[in-house]
C-alpha positions, 0 to 999 in steps of 0.5 A: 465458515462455509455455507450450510456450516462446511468450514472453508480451507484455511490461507494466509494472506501476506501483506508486501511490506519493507524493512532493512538490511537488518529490520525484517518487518513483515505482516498479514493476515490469517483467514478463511479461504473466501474462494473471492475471484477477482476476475469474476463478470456479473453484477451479482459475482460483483456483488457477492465478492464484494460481501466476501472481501468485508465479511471475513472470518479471521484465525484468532491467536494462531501460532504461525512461522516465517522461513527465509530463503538461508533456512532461518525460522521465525515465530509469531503469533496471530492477534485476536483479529487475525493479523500477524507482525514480524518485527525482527532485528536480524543480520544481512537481509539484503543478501536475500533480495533480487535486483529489484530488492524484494527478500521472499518468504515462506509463512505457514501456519504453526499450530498442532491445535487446528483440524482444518484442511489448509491451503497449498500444502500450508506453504504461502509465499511472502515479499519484503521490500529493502531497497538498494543502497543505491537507490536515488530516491523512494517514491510514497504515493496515495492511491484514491484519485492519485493513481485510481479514479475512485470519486472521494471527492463526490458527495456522501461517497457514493462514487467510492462505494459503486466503483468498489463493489461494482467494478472488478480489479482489472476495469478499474480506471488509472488516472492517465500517464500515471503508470508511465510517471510511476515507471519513470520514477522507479528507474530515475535518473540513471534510467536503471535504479529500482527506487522503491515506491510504497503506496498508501491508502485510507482503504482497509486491508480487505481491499489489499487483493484488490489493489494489488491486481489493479496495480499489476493490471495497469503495469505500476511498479511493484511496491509495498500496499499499506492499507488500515484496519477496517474501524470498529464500530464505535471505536473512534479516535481522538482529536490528537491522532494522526491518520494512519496514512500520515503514520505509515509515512512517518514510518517509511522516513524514519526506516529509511533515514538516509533516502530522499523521498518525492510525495505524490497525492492529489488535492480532494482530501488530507493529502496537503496538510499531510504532506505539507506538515510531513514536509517541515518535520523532514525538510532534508528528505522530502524532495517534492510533492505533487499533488494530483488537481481534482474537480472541486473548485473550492478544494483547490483554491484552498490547496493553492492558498495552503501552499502560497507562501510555501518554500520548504520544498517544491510542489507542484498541483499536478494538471496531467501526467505530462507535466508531472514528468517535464518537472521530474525532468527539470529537477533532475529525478528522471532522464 
């Protein structure tokens, strides 16, 4: 809702996602045009884009539909916090994609109901990634202190909190020779694959915009961004379950059965025991990881303790980019 109660345009935020010749797997969210200008200087611009990303006024239980590129139309339907899945079993998907693999779509909304003014004719552009039979192998990268300074390892989080709200998309600080790691690695061995990467991310999908811009700011190959819902208060989980990062690696392994995967995370969180248990549940596809070392002394030795012993697969506690890429040379993943 507006101010002064004018209600705002409505829009449809398509999330990059992934699927297969067969699998269409595509998700987003139905929502209030906030009018969020990422590009916007000023600290109270900041401030007041930062209130809008998390203060989201959501289209509940809307009917919407997806239309592919040969004409077929797919129906769906917005759940009560404004979130659409398409999950579909449809034939001959990969003769939709470009070179690099990504099937562009069409959502709009599909409710006779909704008197409200939406945005760009109702027509709003979606992408799935299916990656080319070709491909030597796919990439799954966190993001927070693997590709983007964000300060998860500093105390209460404040560095976490001042670099979101404080700072545009387009001033964000990659970690250095990242982006030229990552642009080795998507064109491999041959120099021309287009091996898929996804990242993933503790952040919540507010913060999905953001990332996508700071990602094409600092030239990183283009991928799926797999995000979490923002916590309810109060909501909690149990003990036995598993982060939703550890959840959407499982995923993209299970879809993608027959493709070699290299991990890449950093030292300051859960990425270790992460990887490392991902690691000997899929030993056959999981080629290596690296793990990006961090400023906290006590961090890393438990890191380097962790993987003493370990010898499932190679990893590597990554210093700089520069040596990320000797090993990726060593072992074969780019020329």
């Amino acid at each position: 809702m507006g101010l002064f109660g004018k209600k705002d345009k409505l829009q449809i935020i398509a999330f990059q996602s992934y699927g297969t010749d067969s699998h269409f797997y595509a998700r987003g969210r139905a929502l209030e045009d906030e009018e969020i200008d990422l590009s916007q200087k000023g600290f109270f611009n900041l401030i007041w884009n930062s209130y809008k990303r998390f203060e989201t006024d959501e289209i509940r239980h809307t009917s919407v539909k997806v239309k592919l590129s040969d004409g077929r139309i797919l129906s769906g339907k917005t759940d009560r916090r404004g979130y659409y899945v398409f999950d579909e079993s449809l034939e001959d998907l990969g003769q939709l994609t470009n070179q690099e693999g990504w099937l562009n779509y069409e959502i709009a909304y599909d409710d006779s109901a909704l008197r409200r003014e939406i945005l760009h004719q109702n027509r709003f552009p979606g992408e799935v990634l299916i990656p080319s039979k070709n491909a030597e192998f796919g990439v799954i990268s966190d993001i927070d202190d693997t590709i983007l300074h964000t300060g998860v390892v500093s105390s209460l989080k404040w560095r976490v909190v001042v670099n979101t709200i404080l700072k545009r998309a387009s001033k964000r600080t990659p970690l250095k020779g990242s982006a030229e790691f990552y642009g080795l690695l998507h064109r491999g061995k041959s120099g021309a694959a287009a091996n898929p990467i996804f990242y993933v991310s503790h952040s919540p999908w507010n913060l999905y915009r953001y990332l996508e811009l700071f990602l094409q700011e600092n030239d990183f190959p283009k991928g799926p961004i797999l995000l979490r819902n923002f916590p309810r208060l109060g909501g909690g989980k149990s003990r036995a379950e598993k982060p939703q990062k550890q959840k959407e690696i499982l995923n993209i392994l299970k879809t993608y059965p027959n493709l070699k995967f290299i991990l890449i995370g950093d030292s300051g969180e859960h990425d270790a025991d992460i990887y490392k248990e991902i690691a000997e549940l899929y030993p056959k596809q999981v080629s290596a990881i690296y793990l990006r070392s961090v400023a906290h002394k006590r961090r890393m030795e438990r890191v380097s303790g962790l993987f003493e012993t370990y010898k499932t697969t190679p990893v590597l506690l990554v210093e700089s980019s520069e040596q990320a890429i000797a090993h990726a040379k060593e072992n074969g993943f780019i020329k």
